[in-house]
Structures are given as structure tokens and as C-alpha cells.
GUDREN-66174 format. One record per residue (C-alpha): y, x, z; residue number from 1; residue in three letters. Coordinates in steps of 0.5 Angstrom, whole numbers. Example, Ala and Ser with C-alpha at 12.3 -4.5 7.8 and 13.67 -1.06 7.14 Angstrom:
<recs>
<<-9,25,16>,1,ALA>
<<-2,27,14>,2,SER>
</recs>
This chain:
<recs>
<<228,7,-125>,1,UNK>
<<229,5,-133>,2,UNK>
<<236,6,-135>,3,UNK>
<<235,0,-140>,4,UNK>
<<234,-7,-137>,5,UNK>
<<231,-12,-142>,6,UNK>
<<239,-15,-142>,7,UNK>
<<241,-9,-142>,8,UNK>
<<236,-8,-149>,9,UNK>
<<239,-15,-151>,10,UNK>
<<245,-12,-152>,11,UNK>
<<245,-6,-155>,12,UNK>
<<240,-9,-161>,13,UNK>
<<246,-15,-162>,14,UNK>
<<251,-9,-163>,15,UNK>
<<246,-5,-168>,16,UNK>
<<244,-11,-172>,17,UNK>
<<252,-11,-174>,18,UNK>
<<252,-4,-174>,19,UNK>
<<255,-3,-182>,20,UNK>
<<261,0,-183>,21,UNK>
<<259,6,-185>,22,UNK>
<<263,12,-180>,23,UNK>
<<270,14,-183>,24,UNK>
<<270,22,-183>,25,UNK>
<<278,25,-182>,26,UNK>
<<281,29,-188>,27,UNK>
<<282,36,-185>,28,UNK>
<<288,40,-186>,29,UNK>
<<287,48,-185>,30,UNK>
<<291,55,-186>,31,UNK>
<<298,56,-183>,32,UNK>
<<303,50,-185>,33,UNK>
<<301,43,-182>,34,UNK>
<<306,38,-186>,35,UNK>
<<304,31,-181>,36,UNK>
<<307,24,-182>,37,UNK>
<<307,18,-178>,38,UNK>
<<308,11,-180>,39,UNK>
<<307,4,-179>,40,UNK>
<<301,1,-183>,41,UNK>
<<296,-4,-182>,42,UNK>
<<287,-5,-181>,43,UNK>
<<282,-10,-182>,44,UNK>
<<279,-10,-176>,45,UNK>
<<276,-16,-176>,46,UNK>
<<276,-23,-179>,47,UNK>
<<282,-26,-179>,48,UNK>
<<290,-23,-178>,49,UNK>
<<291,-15,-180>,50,UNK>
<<292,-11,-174>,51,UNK>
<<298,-7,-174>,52,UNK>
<<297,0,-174>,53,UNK>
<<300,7,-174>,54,UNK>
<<297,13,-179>,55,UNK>
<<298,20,-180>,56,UNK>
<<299,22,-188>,57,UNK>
<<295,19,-192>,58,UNK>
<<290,15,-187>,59,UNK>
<<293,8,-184>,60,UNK>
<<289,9,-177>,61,UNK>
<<289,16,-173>,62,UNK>
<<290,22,-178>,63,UNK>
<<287,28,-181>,64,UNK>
<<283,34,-177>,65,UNK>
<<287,41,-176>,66,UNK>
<<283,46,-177>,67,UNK>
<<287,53,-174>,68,UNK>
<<284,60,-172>,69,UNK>
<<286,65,-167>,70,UNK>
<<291,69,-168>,71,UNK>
<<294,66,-173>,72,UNK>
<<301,65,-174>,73,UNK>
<<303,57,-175>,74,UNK>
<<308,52,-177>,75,UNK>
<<308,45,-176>,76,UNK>
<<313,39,-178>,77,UNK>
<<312,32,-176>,78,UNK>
<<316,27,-179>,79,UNK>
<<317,21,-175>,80,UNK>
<<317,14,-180>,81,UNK>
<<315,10,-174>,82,UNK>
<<322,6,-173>,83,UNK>
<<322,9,-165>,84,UNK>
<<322,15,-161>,85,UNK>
<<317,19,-161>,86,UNK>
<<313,26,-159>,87,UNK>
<<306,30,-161>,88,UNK>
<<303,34,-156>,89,UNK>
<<298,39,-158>,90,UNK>
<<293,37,-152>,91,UNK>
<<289,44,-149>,92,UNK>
<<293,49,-153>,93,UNK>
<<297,55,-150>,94,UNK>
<<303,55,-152>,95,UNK>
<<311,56,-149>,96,UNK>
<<314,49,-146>,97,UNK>
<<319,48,-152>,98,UNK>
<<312,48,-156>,99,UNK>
<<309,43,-152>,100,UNK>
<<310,35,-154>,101,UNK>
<<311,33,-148>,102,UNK>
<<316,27,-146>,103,UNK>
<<323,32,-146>,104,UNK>
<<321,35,-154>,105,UNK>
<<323,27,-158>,106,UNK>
<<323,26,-164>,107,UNK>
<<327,20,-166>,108,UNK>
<<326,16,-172>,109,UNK>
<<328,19,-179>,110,UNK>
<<328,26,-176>,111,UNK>
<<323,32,-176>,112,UNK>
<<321,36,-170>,113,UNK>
<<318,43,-173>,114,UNK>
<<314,47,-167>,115,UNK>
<<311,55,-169>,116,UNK>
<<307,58,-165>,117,UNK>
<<301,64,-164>,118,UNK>
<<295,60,-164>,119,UNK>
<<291,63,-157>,120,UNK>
<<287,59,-155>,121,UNK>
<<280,60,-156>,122,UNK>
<<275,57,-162>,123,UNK>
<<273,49,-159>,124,UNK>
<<275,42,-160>,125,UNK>
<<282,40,-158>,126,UNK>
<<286,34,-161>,127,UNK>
<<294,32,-162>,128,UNK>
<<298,26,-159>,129,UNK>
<<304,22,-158>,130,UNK>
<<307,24,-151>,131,UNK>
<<313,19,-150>,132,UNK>
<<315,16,-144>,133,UNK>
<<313,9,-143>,134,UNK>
<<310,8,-150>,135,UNK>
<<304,13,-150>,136,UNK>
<<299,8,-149>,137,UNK>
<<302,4,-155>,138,UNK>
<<302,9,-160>,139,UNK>
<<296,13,-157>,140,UNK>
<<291,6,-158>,141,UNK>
<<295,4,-165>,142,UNK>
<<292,11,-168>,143,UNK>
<<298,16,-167>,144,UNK>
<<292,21,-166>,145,UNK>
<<288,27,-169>,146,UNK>
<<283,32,-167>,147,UNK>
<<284,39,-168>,148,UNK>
<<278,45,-170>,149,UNK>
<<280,52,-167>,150,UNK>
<<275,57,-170>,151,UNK>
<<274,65,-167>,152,UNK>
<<270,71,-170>,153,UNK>
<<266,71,-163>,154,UNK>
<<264,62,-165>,155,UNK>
<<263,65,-172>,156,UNK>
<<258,69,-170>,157,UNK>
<<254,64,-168>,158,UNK>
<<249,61,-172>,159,UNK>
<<252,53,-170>,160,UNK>
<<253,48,-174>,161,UNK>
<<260,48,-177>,162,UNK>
<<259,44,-184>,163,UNK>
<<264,39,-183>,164,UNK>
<<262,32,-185>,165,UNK>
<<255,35,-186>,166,UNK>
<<253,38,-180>,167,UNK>
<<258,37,-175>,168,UNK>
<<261,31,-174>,169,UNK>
<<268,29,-171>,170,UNK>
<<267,23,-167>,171,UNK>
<<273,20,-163>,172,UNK>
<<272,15,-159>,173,UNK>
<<276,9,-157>,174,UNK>
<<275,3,-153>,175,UNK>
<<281,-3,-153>,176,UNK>
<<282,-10,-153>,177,UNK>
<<285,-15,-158>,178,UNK>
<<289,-20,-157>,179,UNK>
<<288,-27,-160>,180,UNK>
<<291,-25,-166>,181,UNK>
<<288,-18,-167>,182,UNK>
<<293,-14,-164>,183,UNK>
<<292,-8,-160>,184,UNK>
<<294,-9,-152>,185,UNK>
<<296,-3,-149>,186,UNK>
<<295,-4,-142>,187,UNK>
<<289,-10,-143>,188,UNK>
<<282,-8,-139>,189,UNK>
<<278,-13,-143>,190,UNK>
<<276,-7,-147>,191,UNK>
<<271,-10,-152>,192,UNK>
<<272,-7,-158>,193,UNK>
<<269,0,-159>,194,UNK>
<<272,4,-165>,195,UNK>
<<269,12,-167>,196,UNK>
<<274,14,-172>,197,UNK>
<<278,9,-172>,198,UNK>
<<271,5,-175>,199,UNK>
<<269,-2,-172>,200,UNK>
<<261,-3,-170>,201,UNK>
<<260,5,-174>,202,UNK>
<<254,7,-178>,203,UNK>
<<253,16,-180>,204,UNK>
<<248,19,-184>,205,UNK>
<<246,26,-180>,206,UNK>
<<241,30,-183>,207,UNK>
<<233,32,-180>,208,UNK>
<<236,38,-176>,209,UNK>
<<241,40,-171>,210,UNK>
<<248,37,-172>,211,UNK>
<<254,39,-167>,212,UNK>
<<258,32,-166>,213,UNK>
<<265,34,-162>,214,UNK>
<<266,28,-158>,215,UNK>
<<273,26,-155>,216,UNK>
<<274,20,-151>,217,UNK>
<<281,18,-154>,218,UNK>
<<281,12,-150>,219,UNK>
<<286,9,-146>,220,UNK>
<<283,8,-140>,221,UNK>
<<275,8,-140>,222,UNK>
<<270,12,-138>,223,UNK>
<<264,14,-143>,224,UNK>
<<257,16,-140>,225,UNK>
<<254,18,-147>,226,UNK>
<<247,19,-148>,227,UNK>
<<242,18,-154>,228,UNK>
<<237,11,-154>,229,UNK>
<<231,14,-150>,230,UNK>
<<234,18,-146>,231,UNK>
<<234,23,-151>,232,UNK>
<<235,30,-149>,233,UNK>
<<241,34,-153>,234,UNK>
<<245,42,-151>,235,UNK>
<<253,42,-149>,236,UNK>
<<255,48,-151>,237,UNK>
<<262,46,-150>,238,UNK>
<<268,43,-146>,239,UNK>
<<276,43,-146>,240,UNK>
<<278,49,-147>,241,UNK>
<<272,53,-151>,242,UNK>
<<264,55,-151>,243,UNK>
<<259,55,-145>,244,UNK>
<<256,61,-144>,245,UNK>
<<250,58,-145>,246,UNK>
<<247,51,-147>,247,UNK>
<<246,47,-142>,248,UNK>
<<240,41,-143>,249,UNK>
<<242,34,-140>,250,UNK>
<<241,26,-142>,251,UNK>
<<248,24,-141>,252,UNK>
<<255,27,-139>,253,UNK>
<<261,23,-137>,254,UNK>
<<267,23,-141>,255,UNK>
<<273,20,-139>,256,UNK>
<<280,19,-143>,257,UNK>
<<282,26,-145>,258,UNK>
<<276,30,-144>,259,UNK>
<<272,33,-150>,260,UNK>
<<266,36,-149>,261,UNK>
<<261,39,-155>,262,UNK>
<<254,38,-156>,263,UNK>
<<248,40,-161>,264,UNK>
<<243,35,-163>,265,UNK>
<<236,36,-165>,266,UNK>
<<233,32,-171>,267,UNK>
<<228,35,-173>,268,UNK>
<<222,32,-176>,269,UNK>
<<226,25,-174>,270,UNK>
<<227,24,-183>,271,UNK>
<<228,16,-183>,272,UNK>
<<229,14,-176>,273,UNK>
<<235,12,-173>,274,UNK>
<<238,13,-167>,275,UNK>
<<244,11,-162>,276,UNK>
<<250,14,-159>,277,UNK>
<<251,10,-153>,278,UNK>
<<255,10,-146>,279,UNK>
<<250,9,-140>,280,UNK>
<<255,6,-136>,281,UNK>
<<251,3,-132>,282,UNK>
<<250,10,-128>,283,UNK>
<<258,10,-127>,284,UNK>
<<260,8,-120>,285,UNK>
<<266,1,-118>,286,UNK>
<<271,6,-118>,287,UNK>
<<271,9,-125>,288,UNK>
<<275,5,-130>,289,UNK>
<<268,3,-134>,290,UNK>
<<263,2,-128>,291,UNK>
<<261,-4,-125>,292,UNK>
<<266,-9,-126>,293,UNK>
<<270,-9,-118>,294,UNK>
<<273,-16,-115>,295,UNK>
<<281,-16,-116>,296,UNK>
<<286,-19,-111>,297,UNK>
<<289,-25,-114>,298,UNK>
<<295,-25,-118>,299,UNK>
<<292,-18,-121>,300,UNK>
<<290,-17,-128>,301,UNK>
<<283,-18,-131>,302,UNK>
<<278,-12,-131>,303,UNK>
<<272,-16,-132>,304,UNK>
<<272,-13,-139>,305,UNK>
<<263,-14,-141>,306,UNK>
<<263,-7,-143>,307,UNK>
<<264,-5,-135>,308,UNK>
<<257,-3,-131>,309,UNK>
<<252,-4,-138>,310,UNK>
<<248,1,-143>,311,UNK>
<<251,-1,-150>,312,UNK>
<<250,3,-157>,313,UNK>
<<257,7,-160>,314,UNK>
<<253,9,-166>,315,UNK>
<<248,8,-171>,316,UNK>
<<245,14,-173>,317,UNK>
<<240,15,-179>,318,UNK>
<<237,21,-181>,319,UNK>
<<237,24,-187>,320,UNK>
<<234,29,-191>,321,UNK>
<<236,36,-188>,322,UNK>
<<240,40,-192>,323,UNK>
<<240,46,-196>,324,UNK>
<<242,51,-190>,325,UNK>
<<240,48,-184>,326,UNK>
<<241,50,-177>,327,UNK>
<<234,49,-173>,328,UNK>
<<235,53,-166>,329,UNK>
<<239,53,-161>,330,UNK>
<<242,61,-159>,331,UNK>
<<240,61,-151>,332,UNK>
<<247,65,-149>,333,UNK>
<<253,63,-152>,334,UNK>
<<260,65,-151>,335,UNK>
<<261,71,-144>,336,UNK>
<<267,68,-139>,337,UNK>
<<269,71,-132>,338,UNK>
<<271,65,-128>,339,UNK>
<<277,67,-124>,340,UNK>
<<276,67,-117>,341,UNK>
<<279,63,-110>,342,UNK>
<<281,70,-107>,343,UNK>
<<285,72,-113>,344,UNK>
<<289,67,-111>,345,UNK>
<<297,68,-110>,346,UNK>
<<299,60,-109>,347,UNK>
<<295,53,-106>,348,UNK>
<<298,47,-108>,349,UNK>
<<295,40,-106>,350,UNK>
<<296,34,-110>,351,UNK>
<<294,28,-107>,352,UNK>
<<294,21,-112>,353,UNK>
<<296,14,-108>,354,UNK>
<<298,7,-108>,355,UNK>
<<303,2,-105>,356,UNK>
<<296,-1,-102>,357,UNK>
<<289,1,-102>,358,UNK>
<<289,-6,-105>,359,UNK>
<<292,-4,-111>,360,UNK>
<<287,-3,-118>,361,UNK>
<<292,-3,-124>,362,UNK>
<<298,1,-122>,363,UNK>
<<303,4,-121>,364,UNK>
<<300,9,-118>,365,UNK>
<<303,17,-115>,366,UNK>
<<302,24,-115>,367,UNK>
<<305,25,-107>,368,UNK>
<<308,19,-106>,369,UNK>
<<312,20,-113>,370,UNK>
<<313,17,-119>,371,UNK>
<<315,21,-125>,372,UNK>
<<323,22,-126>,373,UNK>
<<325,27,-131>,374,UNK>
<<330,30,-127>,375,UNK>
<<326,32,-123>,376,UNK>
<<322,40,-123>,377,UNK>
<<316,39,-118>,378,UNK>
<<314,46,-118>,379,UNK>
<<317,53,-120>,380,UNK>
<<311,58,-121>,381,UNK>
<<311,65,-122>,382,UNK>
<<310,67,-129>,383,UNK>
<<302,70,-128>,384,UNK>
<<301,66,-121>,385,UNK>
<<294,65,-121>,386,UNK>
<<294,59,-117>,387,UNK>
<<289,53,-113>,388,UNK>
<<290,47,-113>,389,UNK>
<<287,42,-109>,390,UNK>
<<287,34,-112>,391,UNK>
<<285,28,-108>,392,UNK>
<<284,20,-110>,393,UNK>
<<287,17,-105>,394,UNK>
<<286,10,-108>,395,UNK>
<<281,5,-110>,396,UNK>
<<280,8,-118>,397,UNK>
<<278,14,-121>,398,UNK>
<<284,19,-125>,399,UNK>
<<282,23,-130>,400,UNK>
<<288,29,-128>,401,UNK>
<<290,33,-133>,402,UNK>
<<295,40,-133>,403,UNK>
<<298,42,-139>,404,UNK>
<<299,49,-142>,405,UNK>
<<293,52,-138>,406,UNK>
<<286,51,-137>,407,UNK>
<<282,52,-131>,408,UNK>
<<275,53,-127>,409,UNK>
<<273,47,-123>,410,UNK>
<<272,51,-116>,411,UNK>
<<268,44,-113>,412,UNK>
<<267,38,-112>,413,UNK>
<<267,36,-104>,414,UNK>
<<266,42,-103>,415,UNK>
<<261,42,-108>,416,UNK>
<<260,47,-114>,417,UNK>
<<262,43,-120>,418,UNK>
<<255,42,-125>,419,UNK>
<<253,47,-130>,420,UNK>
<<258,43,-135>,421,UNK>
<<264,43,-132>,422,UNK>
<<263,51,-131>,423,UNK>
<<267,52,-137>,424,UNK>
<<274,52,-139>,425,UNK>
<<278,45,-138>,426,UNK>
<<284,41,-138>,427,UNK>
<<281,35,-135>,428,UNK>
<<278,33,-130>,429,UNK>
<<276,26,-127>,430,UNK>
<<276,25,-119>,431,UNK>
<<273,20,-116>,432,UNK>
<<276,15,-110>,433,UNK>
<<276,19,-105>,434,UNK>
<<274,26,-108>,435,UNK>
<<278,32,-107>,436,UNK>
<<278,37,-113>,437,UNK>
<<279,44,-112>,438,UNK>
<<280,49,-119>,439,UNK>
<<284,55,-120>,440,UNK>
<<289,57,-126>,441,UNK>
<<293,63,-129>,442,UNK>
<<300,61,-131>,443,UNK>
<<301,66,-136>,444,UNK>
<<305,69,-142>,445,UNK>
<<310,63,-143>,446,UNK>
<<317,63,-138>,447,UNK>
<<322,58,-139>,448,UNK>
<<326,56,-132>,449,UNK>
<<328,50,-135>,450,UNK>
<<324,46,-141>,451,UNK>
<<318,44,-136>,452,UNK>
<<311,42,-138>,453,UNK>
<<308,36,-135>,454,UNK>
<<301,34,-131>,455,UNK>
<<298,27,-131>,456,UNK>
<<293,22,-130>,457,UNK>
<<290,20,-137>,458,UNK>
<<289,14,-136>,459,UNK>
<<295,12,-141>,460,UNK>
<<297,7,-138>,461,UNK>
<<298,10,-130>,462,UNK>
<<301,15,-134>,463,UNK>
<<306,11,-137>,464,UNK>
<<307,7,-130>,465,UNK>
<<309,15,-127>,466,UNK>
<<304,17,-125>,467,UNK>
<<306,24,-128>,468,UNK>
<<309,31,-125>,469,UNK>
<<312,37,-128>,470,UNK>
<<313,43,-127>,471,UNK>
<<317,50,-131>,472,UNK>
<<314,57,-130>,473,UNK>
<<318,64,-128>,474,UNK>
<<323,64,-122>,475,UNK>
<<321,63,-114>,476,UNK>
<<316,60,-113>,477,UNK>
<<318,52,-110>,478,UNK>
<<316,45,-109>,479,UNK>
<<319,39,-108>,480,UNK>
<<319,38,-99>,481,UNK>
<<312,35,-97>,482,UNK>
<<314,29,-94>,483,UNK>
<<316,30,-87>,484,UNK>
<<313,22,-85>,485,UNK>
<<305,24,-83>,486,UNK>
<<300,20,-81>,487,UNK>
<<300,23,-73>,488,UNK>
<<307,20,-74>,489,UNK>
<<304,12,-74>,490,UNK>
<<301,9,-68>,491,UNK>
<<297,2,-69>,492,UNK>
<<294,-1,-63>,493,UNK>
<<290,-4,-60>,494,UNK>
<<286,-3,-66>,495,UNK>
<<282,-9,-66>,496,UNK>
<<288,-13,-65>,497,UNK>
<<287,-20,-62>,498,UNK>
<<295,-23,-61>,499,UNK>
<<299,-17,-62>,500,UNK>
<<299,-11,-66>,501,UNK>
<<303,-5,-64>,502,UNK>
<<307,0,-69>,503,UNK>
<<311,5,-67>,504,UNK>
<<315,10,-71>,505,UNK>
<<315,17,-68>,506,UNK>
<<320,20,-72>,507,UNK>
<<328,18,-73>,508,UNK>
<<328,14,-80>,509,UNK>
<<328,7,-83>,510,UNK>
<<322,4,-86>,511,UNK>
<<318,-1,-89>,512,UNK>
<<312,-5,-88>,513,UNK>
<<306,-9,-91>,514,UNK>
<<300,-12,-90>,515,UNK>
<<295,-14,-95>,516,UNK>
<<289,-19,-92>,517,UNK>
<<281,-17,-95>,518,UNK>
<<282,-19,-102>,519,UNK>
<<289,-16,-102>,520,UNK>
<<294,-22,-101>,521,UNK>
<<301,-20,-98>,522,UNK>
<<301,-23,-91>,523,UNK>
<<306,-20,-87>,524,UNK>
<<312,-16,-89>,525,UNK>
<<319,-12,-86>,526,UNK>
<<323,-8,-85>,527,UNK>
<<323,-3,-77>,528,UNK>
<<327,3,-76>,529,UNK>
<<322,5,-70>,530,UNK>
<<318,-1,-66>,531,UNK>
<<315,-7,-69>,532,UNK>
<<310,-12,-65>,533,UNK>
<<307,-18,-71>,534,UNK>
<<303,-23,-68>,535,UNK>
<<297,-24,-71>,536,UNK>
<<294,-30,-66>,537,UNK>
<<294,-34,-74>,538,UNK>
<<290,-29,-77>,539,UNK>
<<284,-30,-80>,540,UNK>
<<279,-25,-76>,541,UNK>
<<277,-20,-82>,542,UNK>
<<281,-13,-85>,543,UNK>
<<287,-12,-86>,544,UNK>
<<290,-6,-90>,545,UNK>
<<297,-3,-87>,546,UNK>
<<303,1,-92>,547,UNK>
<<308,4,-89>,548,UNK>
<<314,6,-93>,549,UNK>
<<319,11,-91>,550,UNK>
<<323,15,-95>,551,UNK>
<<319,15,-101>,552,UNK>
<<313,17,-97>,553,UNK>
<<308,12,-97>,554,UNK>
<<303,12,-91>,555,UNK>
<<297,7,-90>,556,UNK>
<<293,5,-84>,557,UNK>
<<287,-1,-83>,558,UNK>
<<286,-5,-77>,559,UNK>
<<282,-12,-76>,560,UNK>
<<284,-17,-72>,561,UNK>
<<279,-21,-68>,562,UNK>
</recs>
């Protein structure tokens, strides 16, 4: 089946005629010290209104590249003149909690926050961003945000591109929405305005021979599907966390907020051509945020965004004259790595993502029945556990889960083994509804019983809204309680239901019901502490989606009535 419909061509070729902005390239910081500054600022986005921005020393939307190596010693000094609290997370790095940037390590307005750390991690693509609750997407999508360039003797002896600017390219993409007056909308989900480093309809000059583009999804909430025009075929050679151990060939890879993956280009003999990056979201399945429009219960916010379900071109690439060095092949291994395996486990954990009904698209959205409270240690780990933990999407859309500290191998997908892409290091990974995910991790080095670090979904504004947990390494091993309500616990009959549906609680408590109709209005709602008899003899004949709450669990159940 053709990937690019006649429509889908029409669209691509109106964005590439307007595709004359030459790609912004970040400035680089490298050494030991990074001195970084965030402040207010502003951009020409489009015509009309400035947009309200937030830059990064020198830059008035997102902020310079670092560029560290392993087994240096660094110093970092972020200076908030933003005029609000904030924080900045080394997103992917292994370092100890006081470290990290997460919502607890505040840097309030006018002050400084000055972390040091050895740098551990292993040579590939990671990047920093602001990590403070309730207003990540606000300062995230406003342009408080950079990459960051680890490099390492084994990546060195590579023969890879690594020019910056020249034959590797840092390629940030975002996906947002403008209001009437060209201000960013956090939470809005009629994305239509894609930016790559921050640059509105981009355009890049690569040289006729292979090129390393480092893509991060910096989106708040869109799933990308990039490809090349023609369905070019291109190398990963990386993921989160480090190289492959060797290159994998596809046409497209799907990469949703967080999620950074490498790839090499081939543009050999191409000198005068132009090709596309672009995303063929028309393979992305309803569900994930960048797929197929899905329809919305009524009074729920807009996600018809005319991006969703279609192919379309993020930039314009023209291919220039090789360079005096080029790189020409592509070395056939990579990087050696030893998965952890499922027997070393000493711990499983099982995180189960849901909502107050199967109904609900926007949110808010839990982790076990949960919203984030910061008072709350959702797990002790002991230092050096290897752990499996067990993800399952519960709900109507797709969550890009990602844990902090630490990388993990992906065990399966529905039992599954994950595709050769996904079977390096990561620290994001996206679950589909109704999918469960299984990876394995090592909780090592870095013991602190009281400063936590976190795991959420990025989706920024599900993040935001509390879909985020956290967890402290040394001590006992412990959990916050399962729920002791269970599904056994709730019985509904007669199922079909005609006049009357039965429910019956069959352990002590009180608790809450609802039931949303097809199309997700609330139809019926109460209160019971063991049976409750509703009549239905006025409903229309069709589906109905039960919620039982108790005790913060939140049980759901579906039933017809004919």
C-alpha cells in the first residue's frame, strides 16, 4: 500500500514550497563548567504578534548544546531570571537525586542551583529541561530546553560523523499550537505548527554523503513517525541511552516526547537534490497522540489537530558538495552491550496507567490508581536491585513512560520481543492502549533515602495533571499497598441489563459510582457502601462504561443494556 496519497503529496508539497527558513544549528558549550541562564524573550514566529519565549544565554528560544565526556568531572550553574520557580533536569543522565532536576531541587527567581557530578553515562544523545510541577509544559514548549552531546573513547574510535553543524545535525523537534495571538498553548492538541530548532518551516544544507542527525521528540504531547520522502531507507545506530551494537536499516522509526534516537543518512552521489524529513503518521495507530484523529465525548477539548493521521514534511534538506573528509560507510558493528537478563531479577513491580473512565482522552490520568503527591515515596529500592517492571495502558491513549536515573532493556511487548531498535538502552519507551510492557533495570551507584527521583509519563501535560511517581534507592525494599478493591470484588448482573443492573460490593468500604453512555456523557452517579440496584428501563439500548471508586481505587467495568 503507498505510504503518500495524492492528498497526502498535496500537503507535504504546500509545506515544502514554504519552506525557507534556513535550520537554526544551537551554539555548543564543552569542558567542565556550564555556566547556563534562562530568561524571558521573545520570537517571530509568524506574522502578526511576537510570541512570548523563554532562551537560554545567548538564544531567545531553547538554549545552547552541551557537549561533556565520560569520566569527567562537571560543574553546572543555572541562573533562573524567568520571574517563577523553576528546575532543570539532565534528562537520561546517571546521577545521584540531589543531582537530578527533578520537581523537589527548585530554583526560585533570582537564584542559582549549582549541581557537580561525574559524568557516567555512555557516549550518545541526551538533553536537559525544566522539571517543575504543574508548569513543565508551560516553560518546556516556551523553549527552556537544549540538547546534550556525551562523547567516549569506544564512540571515538568509530569512523561516524561527528562535525557538528557540518555532518551532524542536532535536530529538535517540536510540535505546538498557537493561539489567536501567536502565544504558545501549553496543554492545546490542535498542534499545527512544527518547529526543528525552534525554526518555523526549516530548511538545512547537508553535504552529498553520510550525515548523523540526532532526532529528540521535544514535543509536549505528539508522536512522530520520521522517514525520509520516498521512503528512503537510513541506519540507527543509537537510542536513549548509547549506541547499538550494531546499525539497524528501517524507513521509519516512531519517536514520542522524550525519546531520542540516532540515525545515519546516506547522500552519496544525491549533490543538487533536496529531500524531506517527515513523519508518516498515517502508520500511527487511534490511540497514540499524532495518530488518527479519535472522536471526543462531548464538553472534552479538541484534538482534531490537521497534523494527526497524515504524512507531512519537517524539513527541507538540500544536498551540497561533500566535505574535505567525508565519511562514506557505515561500520557493520557498533558498540558491544550485555542486556541485563529476566533471571537476575530480585524484584517485580507492576505499574498499571488509568483513568476515571475508559471514556476519558485529555486526562488527569494515574499510575495505579495515583495522582503525584510529593509527600509520597512510591517505592524503596535497594541500592543495586535489578528489577522488572511490568507497564500496562489501561486507558484510551498511548503514554511515553520514562524513569529516571537509569536505563533499562525493554524485555517485550505483549510478550513479544521488542524490534531490533528498541533493544538497546532506553529511558523512554511509548505503551500503546491496552499493551503491556515489560523491561529490566539496575538501581545502582547513588543511595539517598530521602531526596526521590521521579517516573512519569511525558506527555507533558498528563505529567503536569499528576501522572508522575517517585521512588528513593537504599533501605527496605517497599511499595506503596496495592489496592485491596479488585475487580473479583465487583459484581454486575444481569449483563445485558434490560430494567435493572445489580452491583454488589463484596468487601467492607464505601464507594463511589459512575456511568458514562457510548459517546462519554455521565449518565448516572452515586454513592453506595455495598449494593445498588439502578434502573435502566430509560436508557437508550447500546454500551455503557461503569467506574467504581473506593478508597482511591478506581475500578471500571462495561455492561449493555438492551
Amino acid at each position: 500500500m503507498k505510504r503518500i496519497s495524492s492528498l497526502v503529496f498535496l500537503v507535504c508539497f504546500s509545506i515544502s514550497v514554504i519552506a525557507q527558513h534556513p535550520l537554526f544549528i544551537p551554539d555548543t558549550l564543552s569542558g567542565t563548567v556550564f555556566n547556563l541562564t534562562v530568561h524571558k524573550d521573545s520570537v517571530q514566529f509568524k506574522p502578526g504578534t511576537i510570541t512570548q519565549t523563554l532562551g537560554i544565554n545567548n538564544s531567545k528560544y531553547l538554549g545552547p548544546t552541551l557537549i561533556m565526556h565520560k569520566g569527567d568531572s562537571v560543574s553546572l550553574t543555572v541562573n533562573n531570571q524567568l520571574g517563577d520557580t523553576t528546575t532543570m533536569h539532565w534528562h537520561g543522565f546517571h546521577v545521584a537525586p540531589k543531582n537530578d532536576g527533578g520537581p523537589h531541587s527548585m530554583i526560585m527567581n533570582g537564584m542559582s542551583w549549582n549541581p557537580r557530578f561525574v559524568v557516567r553515562n555512555d557516549a550518545a544523545t541526551y538533553w536537559y529541561h525544566p522539571h517543575m510541577m504543574m508548569k513543565t509544559a508551560e516553560q518546556a514548549i516556551k523553549g527552556d530546553v537544549g540538547l546534550i552531546i556525551v562523547r567516549d573513547n569506544a564512540e571515538a574510535a568509530l569512523n561516524l560523523p561527528r562535525n557538528y553543524g557540518v555532518d551532524d545535525f542536532p535536530i529538535i523537534v517540536q510540535s505546538v499550537e498557537l493561539d489567536t495571538t501567536n502565544q504558545f498553548m501549553p496543554k492545546g492538541m490542535v498542534d499545527s505548527v512544527v518547529l526543528v530548532n525552534g525554526t518555523d518551516t526549516p530548511y538545512v544544507n547537508m553535504p552529498a554523503q553520510i550525515v548523523r542527525l540526532r532526532l529528540l521528540n521535544a514535543s509536549g504531547e505528539r508522536t512522530f513517525n520520521f522517514g525520509f520522502t520516498a521512503n528512503k531507507a537510513f541506519k540507527i545506530i543509537g537510542n536513549d541511552d548509547g549506541l547499538l551494537q550494531a546499525p539497524v536499516t528501517v524507513t521509519s522509526i516512531r519517536v514520542s516526547p522524550g525519546e531520542r534516537y540516532e540515525v545515519l543518512l546516506d547522500l552519496t552521489g544525491m549533490n543538487g537534490q533536496a529531500i524531506y524529513l517527515m513523519s508518516y503518521a498515517s502508520q500511527l495507530p487511534m490511540g497514540v497522540q499524532g495518530g488518527p484523529t479519535m472522536p471526543m465525548p462531548p464538553s472534552s477539548p479538541p484534538m482534531n489537530s490537521p497534523l494527526n493521521g497524515i504524512d507531512f514534511n519537517i524539513l527541507q534538506i538540500n544536498v551540497v558538495a561533500q566535505t574535505s573528509s567525508p565519511v562514506t560507510s557505515v561500520p557493520t558493528t557498533l558498540i558491544p552491550d550485555t542486556p541485563l537478563t529476566e533471571s537476575m531479577a530480585n524484584t517485580i513491580r507492576t505499574i498499571n496507567m488509568t483513568a476515571d473512565s475508559m471514556m476519558v482522552m485529555d486526562g488527569p490520568f494515574y499510575f495505579n490508581h495515583n495522582l503525584f503527591d510529593m509527600g509520597r515515596i512510591d517505592y524503596r529500592i535497594p541500592l543495586n536491585n535489578i528489577e522488572i517492571w511490568t507497564l500496562l495502558d489501561s486507558t484510551m491513549v498511548a503514554h511515553p513512560f520514562h524513569i529516571h536515573d537509569v536505563y533499562f532493556y525493554i524485555l517485550d511487548r505483549n510478550g513479544n520481543p521488542p524490534a531490533p531498535e528498541e533493544r538497546g538502552r532506553k529511558d523512554v519507551l511509548l505503551i500503546e492502549p491496552n499493551e503491556t510492557v515489560r523491561f529490566i533495570t539496575q538501581f545502582k551507584d547513588f543511595a539517598d533515602t530521602t531526596t526521590p527521583y521521579m517516573y512519569h509519563c511525558h506527555i507533558l501535560m498528563h505529567e503536569d495533571d499528576g501522572m508522575m511517581g517517585q521512588f528513593v534507592i537504599g533501605g527496605t525494599n517497599t511499595s506503596v499497598s496495592s489496592p485491596t478493591l479488585s475487580d473479583k470484588d465487583i459484581l454486575l448482573y444481569p449483563n445485558p441489563a434490560t430494567n435493572i443492573l445489580n452491583i454488589k460490593l463484596q468487601v467492607p468500604g464505601n464507594a463511589a459510582i459512575k456511568i458514562y453512555d457510548a459517546i462519554g456523557r455521565l449518565v448516572y452517579s452515586s454513592s453506595f457502601d455495598k449494593e445498588e440496584a439502578i434502573n435502566t428501563t430509560n436508557w437508550r439500548n447500546g454500551f455503557y462504561s461503569l467506574s467504581i471508586i473506593s478508597d482511591g481505587t478506581i475500578i471500571h467495568k462495561n455492561f449493555i443494556v438492551r
